[in-house]
N, C-alpha and C positions, 0 to 999 in steps of 0.2 A: 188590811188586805188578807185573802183566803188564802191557804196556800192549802194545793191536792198533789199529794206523791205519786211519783209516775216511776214506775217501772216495768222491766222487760217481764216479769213476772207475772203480775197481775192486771188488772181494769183497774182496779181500787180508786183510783184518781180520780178516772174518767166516770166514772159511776158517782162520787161523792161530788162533781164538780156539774153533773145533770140534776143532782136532787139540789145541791145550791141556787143555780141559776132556774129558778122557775120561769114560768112564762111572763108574768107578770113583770119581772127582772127585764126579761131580754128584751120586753116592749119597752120600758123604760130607757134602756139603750138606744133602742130604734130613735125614740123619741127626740131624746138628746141629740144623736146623731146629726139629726132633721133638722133641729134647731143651731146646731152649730154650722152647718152646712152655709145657712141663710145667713148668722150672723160674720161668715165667713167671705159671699159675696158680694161686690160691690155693692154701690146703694141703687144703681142700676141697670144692676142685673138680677134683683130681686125679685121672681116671681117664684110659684110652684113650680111651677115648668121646669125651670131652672134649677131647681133641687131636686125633682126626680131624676133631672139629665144628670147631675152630677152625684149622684148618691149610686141612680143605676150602672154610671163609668164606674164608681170607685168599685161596687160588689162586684162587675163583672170581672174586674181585675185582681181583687181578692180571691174569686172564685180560681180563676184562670193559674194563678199562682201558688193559692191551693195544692188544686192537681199535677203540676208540674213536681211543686215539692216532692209530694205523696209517691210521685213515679221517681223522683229521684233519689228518696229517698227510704226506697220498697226492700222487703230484702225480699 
């Protein structure tokens, strides 16, 4: 496991933790994601469709939580 220091001071983290994750990386996530998704629902409930719907719920509420944090937790 990476591990990036985070503090009030600097990016340093945040910077060391964009040159790790390249793009390549994050599609590979995607990927997984997408496959776990599937091996996740039923056997018939098993289409694309069906893992776009539930991939696009899960980011929208990632997302949506996100910003909430971000606003609650703003100085």
């Amino acid at each position: 496991m990476a591990y990036f220091p985070i503090s009030d001071d600097t990016d340093d983290g945040g910077e060391q933790m964009r040159e790790f994750l390249s793009s390549g990386q994050v599609d590979q996530m995607v990927r997984h994601a997408v496959q776990s998704c599937w091996m996740a629902l039923p056997k018939d409930r098993r289409s694309a469709e069906e893992v776009r719907r539930q991939l696009n719920r899960m980011i929208e509420r990632a997302i949506r939580d996100m910003d909430e944090d971000r606003k609650e937790f703003a100085v």
